[in-house]
Structures are given as C-alpha cells and as structure tokens.
Backbone bond lengths (Angstrom), bond angles and torsions (degrees), N, CA, C in turn:
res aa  C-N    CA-C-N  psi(-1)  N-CA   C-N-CA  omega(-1)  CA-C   N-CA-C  phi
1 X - - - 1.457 - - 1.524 108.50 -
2 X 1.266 87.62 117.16 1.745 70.41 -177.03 1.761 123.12 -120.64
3 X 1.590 93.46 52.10 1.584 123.74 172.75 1.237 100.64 -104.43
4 X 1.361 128.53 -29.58 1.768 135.21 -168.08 1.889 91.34 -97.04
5 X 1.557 94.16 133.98 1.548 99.96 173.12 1.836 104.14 -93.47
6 X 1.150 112.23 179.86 1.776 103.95 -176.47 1.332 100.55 -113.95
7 X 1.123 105.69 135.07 1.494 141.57 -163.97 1.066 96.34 -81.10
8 X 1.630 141.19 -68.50 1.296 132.97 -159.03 2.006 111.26 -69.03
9 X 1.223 104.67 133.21 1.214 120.79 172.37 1.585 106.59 -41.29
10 X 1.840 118.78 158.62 1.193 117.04 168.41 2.170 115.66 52.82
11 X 1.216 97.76 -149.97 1.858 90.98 -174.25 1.710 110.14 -99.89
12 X 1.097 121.27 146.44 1.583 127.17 175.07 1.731 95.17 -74.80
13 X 1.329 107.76 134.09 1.379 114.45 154.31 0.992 124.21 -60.29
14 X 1.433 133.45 140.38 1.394 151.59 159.64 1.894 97.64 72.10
15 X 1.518 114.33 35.95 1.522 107.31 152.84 1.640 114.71 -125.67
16 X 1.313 99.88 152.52 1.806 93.98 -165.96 1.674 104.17 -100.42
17 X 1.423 112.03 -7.24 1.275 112.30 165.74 1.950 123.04 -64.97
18 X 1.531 116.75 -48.75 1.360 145.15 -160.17 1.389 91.71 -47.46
19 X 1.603 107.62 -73.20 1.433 106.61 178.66 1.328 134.87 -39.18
20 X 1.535 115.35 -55.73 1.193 130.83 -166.06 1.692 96.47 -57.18
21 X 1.660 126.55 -42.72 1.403 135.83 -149.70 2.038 84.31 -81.54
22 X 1.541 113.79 -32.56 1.395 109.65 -163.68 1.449 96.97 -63.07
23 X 1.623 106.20 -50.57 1.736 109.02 177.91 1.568 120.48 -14.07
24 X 1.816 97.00 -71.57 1.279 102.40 -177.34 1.285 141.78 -87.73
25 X 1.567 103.68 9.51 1.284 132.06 155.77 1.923 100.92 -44.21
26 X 1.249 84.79 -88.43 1.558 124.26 -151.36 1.840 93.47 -79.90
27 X 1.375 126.33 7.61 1.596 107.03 142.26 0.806 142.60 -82.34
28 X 1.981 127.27 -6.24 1.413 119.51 -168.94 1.854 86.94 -90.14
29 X 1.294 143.24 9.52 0.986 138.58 -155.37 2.071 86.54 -105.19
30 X 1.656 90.77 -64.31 1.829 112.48 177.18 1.594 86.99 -35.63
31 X 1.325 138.97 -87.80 1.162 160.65 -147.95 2.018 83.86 -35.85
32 X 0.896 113.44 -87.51 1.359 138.91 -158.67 1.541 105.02 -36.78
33 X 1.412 88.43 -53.96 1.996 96.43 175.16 1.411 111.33 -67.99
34 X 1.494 124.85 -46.59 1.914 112.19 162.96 0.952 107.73 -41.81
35 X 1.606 136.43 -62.16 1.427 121.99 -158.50 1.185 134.65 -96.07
36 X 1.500 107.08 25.36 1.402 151.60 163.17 1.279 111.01 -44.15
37 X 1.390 157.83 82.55 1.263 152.74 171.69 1.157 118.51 -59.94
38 X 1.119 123.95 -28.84 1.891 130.77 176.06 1.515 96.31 -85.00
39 X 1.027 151.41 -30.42 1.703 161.93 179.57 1.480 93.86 -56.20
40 X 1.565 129.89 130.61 1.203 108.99 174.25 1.917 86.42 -131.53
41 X 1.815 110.71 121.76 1.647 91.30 165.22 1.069 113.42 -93.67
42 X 1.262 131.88 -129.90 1.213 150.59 -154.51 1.488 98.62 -125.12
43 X 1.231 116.33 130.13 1.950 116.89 -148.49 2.219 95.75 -122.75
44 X 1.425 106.73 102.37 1.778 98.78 -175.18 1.687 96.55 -117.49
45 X 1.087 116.79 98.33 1.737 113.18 179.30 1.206 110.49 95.74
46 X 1.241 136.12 -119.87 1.564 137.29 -179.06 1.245 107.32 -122.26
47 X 1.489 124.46 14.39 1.289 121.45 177.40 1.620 106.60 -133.94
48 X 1.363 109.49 162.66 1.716 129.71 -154.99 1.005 98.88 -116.45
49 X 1.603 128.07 145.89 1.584 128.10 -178.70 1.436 84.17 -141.20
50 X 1.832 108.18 124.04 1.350 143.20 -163.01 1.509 104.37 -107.06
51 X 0.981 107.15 -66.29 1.783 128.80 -160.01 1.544 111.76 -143.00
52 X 1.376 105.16 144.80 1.425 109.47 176.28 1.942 91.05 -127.02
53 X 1.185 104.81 103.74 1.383 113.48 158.64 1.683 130.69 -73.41
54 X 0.917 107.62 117.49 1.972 107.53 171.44 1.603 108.03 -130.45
55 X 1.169 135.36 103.32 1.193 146.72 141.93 2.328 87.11 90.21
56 X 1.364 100.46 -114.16 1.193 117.22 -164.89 1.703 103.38 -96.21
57 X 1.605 117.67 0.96 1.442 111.33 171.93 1.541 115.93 -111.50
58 X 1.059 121.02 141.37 1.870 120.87 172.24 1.471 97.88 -131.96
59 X 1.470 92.54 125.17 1.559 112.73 173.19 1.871 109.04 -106.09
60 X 1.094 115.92 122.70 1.448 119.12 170.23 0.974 145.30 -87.86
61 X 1.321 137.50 83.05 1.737 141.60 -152.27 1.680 99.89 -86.12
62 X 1.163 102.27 127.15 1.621 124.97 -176.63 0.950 129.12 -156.73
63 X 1.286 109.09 137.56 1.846 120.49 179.45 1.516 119.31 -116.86
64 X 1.094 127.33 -171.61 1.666 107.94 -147.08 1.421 139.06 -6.66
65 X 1.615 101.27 94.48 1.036 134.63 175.28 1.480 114.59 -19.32
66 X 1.529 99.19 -80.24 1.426 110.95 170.44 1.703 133.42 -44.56
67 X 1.093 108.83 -4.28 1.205 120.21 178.84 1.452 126.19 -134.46
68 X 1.499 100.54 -17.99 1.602 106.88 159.69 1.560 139.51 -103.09
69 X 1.717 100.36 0.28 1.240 107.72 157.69 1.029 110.45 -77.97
70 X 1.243 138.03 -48.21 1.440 124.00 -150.97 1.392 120.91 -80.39
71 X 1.437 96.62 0.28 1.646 117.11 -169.64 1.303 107.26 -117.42
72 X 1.675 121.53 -2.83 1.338 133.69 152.46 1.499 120.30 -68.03
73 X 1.295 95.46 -47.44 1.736 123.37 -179.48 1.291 106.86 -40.81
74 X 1.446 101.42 -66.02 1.609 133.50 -176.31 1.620 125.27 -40.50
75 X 1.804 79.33 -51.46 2.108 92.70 174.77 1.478 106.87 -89.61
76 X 1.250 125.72 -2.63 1.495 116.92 178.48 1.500 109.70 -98.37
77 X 1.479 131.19 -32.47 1.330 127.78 153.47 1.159 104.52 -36.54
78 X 1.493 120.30 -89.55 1.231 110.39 -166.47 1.407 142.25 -78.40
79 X 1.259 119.66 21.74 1.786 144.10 164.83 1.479 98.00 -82.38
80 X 1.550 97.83 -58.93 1.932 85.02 -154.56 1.248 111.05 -71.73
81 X 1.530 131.77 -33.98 1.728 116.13 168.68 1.732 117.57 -24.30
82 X 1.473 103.15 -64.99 0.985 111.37 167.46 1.736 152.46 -27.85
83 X 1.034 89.56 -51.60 1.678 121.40 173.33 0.884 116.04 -107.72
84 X 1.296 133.73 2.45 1.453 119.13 157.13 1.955 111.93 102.63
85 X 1.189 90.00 -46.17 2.307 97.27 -173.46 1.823 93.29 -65.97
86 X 1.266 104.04 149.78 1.250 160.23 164.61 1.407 125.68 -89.17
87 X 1.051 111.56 98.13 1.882 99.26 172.85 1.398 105.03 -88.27
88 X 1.788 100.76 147.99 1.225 102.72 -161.24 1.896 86.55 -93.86
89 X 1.731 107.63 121.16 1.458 92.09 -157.37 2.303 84.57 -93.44
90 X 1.661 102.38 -20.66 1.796 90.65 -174.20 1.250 111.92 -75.25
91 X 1.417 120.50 1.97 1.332 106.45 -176.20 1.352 113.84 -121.70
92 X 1.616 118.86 -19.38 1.239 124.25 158.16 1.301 117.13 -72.46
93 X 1.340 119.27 166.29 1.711 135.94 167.41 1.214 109.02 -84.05
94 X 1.104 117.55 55.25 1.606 137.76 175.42 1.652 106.99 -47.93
95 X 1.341 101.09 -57.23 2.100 94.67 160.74 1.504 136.19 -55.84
96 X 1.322 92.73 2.00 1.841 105.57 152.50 2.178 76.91 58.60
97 X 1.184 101.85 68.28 2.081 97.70 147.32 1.465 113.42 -87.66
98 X 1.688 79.54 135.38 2.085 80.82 172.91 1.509 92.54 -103.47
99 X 1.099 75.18 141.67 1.536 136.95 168.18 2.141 110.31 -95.31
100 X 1.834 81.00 100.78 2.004 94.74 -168.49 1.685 82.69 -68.41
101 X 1.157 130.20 -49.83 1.569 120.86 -142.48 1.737 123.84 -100.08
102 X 2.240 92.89 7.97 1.271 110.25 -177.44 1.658 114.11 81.41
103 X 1.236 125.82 -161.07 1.609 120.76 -142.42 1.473 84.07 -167.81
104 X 1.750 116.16 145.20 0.874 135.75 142.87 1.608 139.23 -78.83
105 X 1.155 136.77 95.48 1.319 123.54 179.99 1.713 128.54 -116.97
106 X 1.112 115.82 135.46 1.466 116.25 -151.86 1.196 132.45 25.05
107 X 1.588 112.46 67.52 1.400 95.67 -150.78 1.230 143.80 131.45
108 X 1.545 100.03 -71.06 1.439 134.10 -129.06 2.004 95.73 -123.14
109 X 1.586 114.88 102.71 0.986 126.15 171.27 1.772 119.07 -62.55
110 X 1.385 107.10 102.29 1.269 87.47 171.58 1.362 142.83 -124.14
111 X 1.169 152.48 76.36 1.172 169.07 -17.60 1.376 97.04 -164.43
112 X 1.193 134.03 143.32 1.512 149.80 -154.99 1.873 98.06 -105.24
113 X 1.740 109.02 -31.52 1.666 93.55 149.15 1.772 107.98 -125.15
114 X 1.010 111.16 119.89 1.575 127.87 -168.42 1.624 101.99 -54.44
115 X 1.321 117.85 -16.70 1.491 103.77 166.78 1.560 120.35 -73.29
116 X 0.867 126.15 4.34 1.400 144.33 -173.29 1.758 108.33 -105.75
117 X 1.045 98.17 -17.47 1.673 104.49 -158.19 1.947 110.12 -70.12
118 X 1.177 115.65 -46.60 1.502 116.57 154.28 0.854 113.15 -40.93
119 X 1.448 140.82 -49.05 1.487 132.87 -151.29 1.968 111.22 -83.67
120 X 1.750 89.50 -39.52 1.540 103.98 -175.07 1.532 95.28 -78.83
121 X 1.075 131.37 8.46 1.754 116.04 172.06 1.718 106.22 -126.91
122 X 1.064 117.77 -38.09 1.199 126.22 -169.69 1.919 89.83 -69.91
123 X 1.337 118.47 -66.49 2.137 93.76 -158.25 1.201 85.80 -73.67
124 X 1.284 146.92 -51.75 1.798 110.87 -152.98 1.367 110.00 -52.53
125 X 1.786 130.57 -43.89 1.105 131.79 161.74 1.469 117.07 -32.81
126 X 1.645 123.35 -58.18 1.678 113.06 -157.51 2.198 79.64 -78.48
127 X 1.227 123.49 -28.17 1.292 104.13 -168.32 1.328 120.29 -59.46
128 X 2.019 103.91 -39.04 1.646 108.57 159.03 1.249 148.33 -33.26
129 X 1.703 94.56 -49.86 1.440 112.96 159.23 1.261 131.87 -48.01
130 X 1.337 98.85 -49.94 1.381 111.70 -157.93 1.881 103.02 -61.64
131 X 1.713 97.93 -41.69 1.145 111.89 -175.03 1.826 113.89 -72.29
132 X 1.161 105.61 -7.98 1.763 120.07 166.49 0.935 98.26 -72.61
133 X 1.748 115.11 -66.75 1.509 108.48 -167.80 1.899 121.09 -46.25
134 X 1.073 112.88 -42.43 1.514 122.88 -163.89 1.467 92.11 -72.23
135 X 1.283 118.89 -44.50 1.742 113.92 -178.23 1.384 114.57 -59.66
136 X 1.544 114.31 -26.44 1.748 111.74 -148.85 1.794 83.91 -104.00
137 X 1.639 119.39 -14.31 1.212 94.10 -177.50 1.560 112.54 -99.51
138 X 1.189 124.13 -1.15 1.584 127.47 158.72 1.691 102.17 -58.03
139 X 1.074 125.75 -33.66 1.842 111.41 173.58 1.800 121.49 -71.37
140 X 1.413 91.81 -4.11 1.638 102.75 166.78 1.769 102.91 49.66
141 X 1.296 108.71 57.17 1.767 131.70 -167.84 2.087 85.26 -80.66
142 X 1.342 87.30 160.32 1.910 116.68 -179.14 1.774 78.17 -87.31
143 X 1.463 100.62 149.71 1.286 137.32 152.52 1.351 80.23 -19.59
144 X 1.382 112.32 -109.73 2.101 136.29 -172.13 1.731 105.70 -15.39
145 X 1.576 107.41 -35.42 1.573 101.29 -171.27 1.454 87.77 -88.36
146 X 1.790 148.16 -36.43 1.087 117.45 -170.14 1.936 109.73 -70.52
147 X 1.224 113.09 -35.60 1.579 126.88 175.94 1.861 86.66 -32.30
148 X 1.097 103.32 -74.38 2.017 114.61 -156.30 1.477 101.87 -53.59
149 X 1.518 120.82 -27.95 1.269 118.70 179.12 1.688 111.07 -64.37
150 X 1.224 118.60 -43.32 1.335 145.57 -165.00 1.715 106.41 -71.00
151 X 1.288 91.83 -60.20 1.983 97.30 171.14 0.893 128.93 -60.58
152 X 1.765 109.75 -38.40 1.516 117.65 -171.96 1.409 125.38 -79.64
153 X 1.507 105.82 -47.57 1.586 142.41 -175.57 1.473 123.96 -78.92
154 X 1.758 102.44 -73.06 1.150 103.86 164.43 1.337 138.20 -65.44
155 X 1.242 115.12 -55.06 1.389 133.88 -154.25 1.774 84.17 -76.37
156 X 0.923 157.84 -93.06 1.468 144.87 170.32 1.117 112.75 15.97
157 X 1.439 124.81 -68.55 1.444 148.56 -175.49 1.244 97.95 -53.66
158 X 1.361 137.46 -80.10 1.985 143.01 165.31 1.025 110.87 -20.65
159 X 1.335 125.90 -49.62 1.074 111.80 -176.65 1.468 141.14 -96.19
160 X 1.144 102.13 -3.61 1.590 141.06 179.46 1.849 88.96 -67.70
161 X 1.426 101.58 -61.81 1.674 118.04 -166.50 1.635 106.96 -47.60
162 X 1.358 99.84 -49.45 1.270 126.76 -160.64 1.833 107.57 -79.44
163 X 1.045 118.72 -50.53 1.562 110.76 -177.38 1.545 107.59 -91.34
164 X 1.661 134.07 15.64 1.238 149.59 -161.52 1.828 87.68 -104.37
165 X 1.339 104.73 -58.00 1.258 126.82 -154.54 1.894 121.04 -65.23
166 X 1.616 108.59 79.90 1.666 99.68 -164.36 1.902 119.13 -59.26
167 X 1.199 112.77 39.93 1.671 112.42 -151.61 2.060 97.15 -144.43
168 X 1.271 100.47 144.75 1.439 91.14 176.03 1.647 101.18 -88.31
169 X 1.489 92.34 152.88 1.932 124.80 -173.84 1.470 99.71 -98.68
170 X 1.471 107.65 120.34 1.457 103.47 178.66 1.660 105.60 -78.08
171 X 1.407 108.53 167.01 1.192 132.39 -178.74 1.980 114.96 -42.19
172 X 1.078 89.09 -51.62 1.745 124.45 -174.34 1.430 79.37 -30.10
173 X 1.526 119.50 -69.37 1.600 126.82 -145.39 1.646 110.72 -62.52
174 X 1.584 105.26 -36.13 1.169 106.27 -168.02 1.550 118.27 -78.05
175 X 1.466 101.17 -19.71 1.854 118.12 -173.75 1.846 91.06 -79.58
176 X 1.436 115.89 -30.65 1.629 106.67 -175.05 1.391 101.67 -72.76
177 X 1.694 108.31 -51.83 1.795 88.14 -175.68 1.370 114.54 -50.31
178 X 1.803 113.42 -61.92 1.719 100.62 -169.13 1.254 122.73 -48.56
179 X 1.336 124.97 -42.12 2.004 120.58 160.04 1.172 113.98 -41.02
180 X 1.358 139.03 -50.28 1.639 135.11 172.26 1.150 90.55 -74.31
181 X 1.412 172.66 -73.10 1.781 143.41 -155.42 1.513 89.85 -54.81
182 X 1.070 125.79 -70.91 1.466 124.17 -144.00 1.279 120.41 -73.39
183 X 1.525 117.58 -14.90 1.195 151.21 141.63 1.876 113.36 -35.56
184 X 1.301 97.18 -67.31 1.389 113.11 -174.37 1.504 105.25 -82.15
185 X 1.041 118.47 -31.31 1.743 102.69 172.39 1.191 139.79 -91.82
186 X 1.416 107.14 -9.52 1.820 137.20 171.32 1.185 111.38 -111.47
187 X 1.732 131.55 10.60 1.539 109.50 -175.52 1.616 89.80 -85.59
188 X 1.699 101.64 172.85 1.345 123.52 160.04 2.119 104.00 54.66
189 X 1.639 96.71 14.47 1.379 97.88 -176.77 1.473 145.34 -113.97
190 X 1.283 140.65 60.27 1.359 137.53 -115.53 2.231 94.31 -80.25
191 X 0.460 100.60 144.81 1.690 113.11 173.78 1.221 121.17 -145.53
192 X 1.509 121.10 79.76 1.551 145.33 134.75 1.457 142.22 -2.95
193 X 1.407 134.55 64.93 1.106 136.29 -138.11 1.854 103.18 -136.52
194 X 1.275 127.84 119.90 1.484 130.38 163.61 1.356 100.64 -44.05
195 X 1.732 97.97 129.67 1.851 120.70 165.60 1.094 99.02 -34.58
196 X 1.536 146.60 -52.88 1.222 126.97 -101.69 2.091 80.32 -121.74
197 X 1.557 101.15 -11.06 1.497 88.10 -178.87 1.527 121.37 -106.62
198 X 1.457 100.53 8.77 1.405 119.17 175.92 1.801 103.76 -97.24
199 X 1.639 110.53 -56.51 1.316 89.31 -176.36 1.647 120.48 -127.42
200 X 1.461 98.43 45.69 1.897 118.29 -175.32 1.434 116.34 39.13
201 X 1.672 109.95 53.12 1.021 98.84 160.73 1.777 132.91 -75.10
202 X 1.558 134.26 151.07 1.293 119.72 -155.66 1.405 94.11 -85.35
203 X 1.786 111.83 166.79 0.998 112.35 175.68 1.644 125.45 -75.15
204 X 1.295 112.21 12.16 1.366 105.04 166.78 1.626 104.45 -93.25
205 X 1.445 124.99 -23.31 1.448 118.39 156.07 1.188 118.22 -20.16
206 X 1.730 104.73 -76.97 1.257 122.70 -164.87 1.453 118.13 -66.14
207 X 1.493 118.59 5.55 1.418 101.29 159.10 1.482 132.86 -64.59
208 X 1.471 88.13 -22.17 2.068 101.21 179.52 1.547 102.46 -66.56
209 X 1.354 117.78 130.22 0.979 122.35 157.35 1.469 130.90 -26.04
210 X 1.441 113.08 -50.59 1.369 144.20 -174.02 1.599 107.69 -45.20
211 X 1.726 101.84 -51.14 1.416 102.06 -174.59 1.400 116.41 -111.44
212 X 1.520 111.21 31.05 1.705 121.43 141.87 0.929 115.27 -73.05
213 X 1.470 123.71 -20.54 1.936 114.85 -162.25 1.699 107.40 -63.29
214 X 1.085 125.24 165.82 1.856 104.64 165.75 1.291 87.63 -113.13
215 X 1.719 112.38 -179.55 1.387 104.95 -158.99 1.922 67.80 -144.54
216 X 1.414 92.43 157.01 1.635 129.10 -175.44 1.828 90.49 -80.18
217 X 1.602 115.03 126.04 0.931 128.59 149.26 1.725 141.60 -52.87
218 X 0.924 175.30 -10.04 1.380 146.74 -12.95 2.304 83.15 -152.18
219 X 1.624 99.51 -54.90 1.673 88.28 -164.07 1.639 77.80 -127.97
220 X 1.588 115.18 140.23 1.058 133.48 158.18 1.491 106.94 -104.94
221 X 1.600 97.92 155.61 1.546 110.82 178.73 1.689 105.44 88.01
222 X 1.386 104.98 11.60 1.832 92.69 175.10 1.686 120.03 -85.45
223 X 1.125 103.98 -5.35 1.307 108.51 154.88 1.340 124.52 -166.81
224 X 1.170 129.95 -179.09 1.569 130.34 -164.54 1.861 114.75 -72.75
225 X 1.657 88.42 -44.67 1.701 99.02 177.14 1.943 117.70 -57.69
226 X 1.206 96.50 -13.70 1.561 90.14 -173.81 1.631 97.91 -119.09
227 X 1.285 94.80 175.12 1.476 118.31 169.58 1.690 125.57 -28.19
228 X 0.853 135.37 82.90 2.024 130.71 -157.51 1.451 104.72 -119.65
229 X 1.152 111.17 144.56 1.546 123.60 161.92 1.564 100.03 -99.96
230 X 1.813 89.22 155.57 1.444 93.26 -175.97 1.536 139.73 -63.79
231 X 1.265 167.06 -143.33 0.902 156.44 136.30 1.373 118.46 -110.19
232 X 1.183 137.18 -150.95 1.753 123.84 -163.59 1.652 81.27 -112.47
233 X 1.215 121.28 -48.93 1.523 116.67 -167.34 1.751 100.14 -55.70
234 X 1.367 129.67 -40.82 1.569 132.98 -173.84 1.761 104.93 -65.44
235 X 1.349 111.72 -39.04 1.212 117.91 177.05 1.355 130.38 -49.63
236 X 1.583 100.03 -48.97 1.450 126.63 -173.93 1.413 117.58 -49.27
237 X 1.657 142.58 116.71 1.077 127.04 -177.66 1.519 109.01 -75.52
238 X 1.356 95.08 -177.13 2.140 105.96 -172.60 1.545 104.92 -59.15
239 X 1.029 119.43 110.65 1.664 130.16 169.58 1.702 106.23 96.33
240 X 1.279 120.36 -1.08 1.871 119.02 -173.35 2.137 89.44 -54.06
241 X 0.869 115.77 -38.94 1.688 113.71 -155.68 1.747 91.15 -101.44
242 X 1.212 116.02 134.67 1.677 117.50 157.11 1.501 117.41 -60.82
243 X 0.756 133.75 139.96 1.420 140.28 -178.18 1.639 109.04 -61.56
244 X 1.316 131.87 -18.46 1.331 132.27 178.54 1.317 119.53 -94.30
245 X 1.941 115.26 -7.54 0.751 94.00 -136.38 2.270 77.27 -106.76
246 X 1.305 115.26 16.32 1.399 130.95 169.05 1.187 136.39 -116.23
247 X 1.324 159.10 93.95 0.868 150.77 168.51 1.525 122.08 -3.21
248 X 1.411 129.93 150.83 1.951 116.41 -176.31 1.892 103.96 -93.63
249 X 1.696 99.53 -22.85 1.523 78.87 171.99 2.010 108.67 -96.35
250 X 1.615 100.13 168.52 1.163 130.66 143.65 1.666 94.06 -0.77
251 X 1.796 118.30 112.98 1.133 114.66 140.66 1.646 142.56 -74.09
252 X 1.651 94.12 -1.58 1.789 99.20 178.45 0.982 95.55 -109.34
C-alpha cells in the first residue's frame, strides 16, 4: 500500500523497496561527511575513502583521530535533527573504544594499520577456498558440478572481498586464486583433444600420422592460442572489483 508509510525503524526485511528509500534517506547525511574537510579517510591515489555504506549500516574509515572526531561529532548533531535518524547511542560503542588489533565488519577484516588490511582478508579467504576445494573434490562432482561450485560459492565470496576492499590487491593473490580454480577443475582429469584443435595445425599437417595422435591436457590457460579457463578478473561482473583495487595493465 503505498498510502501507509512504514512504521518499523531502519529497513523491513524481505522488501526491495525499504532499502533503496533508506539510501536516499541517509545520503544528504553521506554527502556532508565526504565534503567534510576536517574528516580525514583513508587517502589511495587522488581519491579519499570516507564511508562504506550497505543498506541501513555506515561504517567510517578515518585518520587523525584527533581531528576527525570532533568534526564527526559536529556534522552528526547537526544532520540528524534534520533528517529525522537517531543514533542508537545504548547499543552502539558510542565511547569510540580502540580496538589495538582492529574490528571486523560484515565480513570485512579491518586492521588497526590498513597496510595490513589485504593481507588479513585476502589468505584466510584463498585458505577457505582452498579448504572448499579439497572437500568438494572428495564428492567426485562432473566438470558442470565443479563450474556451479565456483559461480555459486566461490566466486561470490572474491568478490565480496574484492569490491569491500578500499586498497590495491597485489598480483600474488589473483595468480593463487586462478591455480586453485584450475587446480580444482582439471585435477585427477585427463582431457583428450586433436593437435590440430589446440594449435591450428593445417590440414595438410594432419596428413602425418604424427599429428593425429591427441595429446593429454595436464594445465589449461597456459596460453591464449589453446584451450583456457577463465581467470577471476574474466569472471568478475561490471563493477564486482573497485577500480583501485587493480592495476590498468594486463596482470599476466
């Protein structure tokens, strides 16, 4: 009905409208804290990372303390009269405790010095995997069932890590995942294929005996001319990765 406004505080579960309306609630507030000059976030290239918004939560990444609380303080008095939200001050840690060893949030490891922060999210993740992979291949799954494992399970998980993450991901991480897919979808697997359709040989080649034989696959993806599975970057849909968080050339 959409004559009745919603009563319950914050977003209704299981409606796809609630959220979207919380969004634009709660940006002229987002707005105010970016363009905050006393606010200091976390600074990667020529751009500043303030807030990480998800639905009905905002988390605030900041550096000098001393000078960006009090200028947090400052814009949240006078926003929320306005707009209506409430901080919930009895149930939050409104006394701002530090935390020596950093905070987890949705997820999302975050490290008390942010240069560290890739490292503490990225291996327990590829270690997770890895430990998926070894479980999912004792069920002795079809090609198609390891694919569904990968789309459904993993690849969610990567990318979750990956567009969460305001910091660039070195290379290292991305060469470990594609070895564990390619790992997990070609072990223990022989795949049989004519010379001539792996590396175009012509058909006057193939009159030689020699290059009828087919030859045993062992690692796909070693180069472009032959047969390849995808990589995590090919996988990734339009926007899954932050733009900072990759290099612009070619990771191979």
């Amino acid at each position: 009905n959409w004559e009745r406004p919603f009563r319950p505080k914050s977003t209704r579960q299981g409606c796809p409208l609630s959220p979207g309306l919380f969004v634009i609630a709660i940006e002229p507030l987002a707005q105010k804290l970016r363009n905050n000059v006393n606010i200091f976030g976390i600074s990667m290239g020529n751009s500043q990372h303030k807030l990480l918004l998800y639905a009905d939560d905002m988390l605030l990444l900041m550096t000098q303390p001393g000078k960006s609380i009090p200028a947090l303080l400052e814009c949240i008095e006078k926003v929320m009269p306005m707009s209506g939200h409430c901080p919930h001050t009895l149930f939050k840690q409104w006394e701002f405790r530090w935390s020596v060893n950093g905070l987890r949030y949705l997820g999302i490891q975050i490290t008390s010095d942010y240069t560290k922060m890739v490292q503490a999210n990225m291996e327990p993740m590829i270690e997770r995997i890895k430990m998926e992979f070894g479980r999912w291949s004792r069920v002795r799954l079809t090609i198609w069932g390891k694919i569904s494992c990968i789309k459904m399970m993993t690849a969610p998980m990567i990318f979750y890590i990956l567009s969460n993450i305001p910091l660039h991901i070195l290379d290292k991480y991305f060469k470990d995942l594609d070895f564990l897919i390619r790992q997990f979808l070609w072990a223990e697997m022989c795949i049989y294929h004519p010379l001539k359709n792996l590396v175009g040989t012509t058909s006057q080649d193939c009159n030689n005996k020699k290059q009828k034989k087919k030859v045993k696959i062992t690692h796909v993806g070693v180069t472009k001319s032959r047969t390849e599975a995808p990589t995590i970057l090919h996988l990734c849909p339009v926007g899954a990765i932050a733009p900072h968080a990759i290099h612009k050339s070619e990771i191979y």
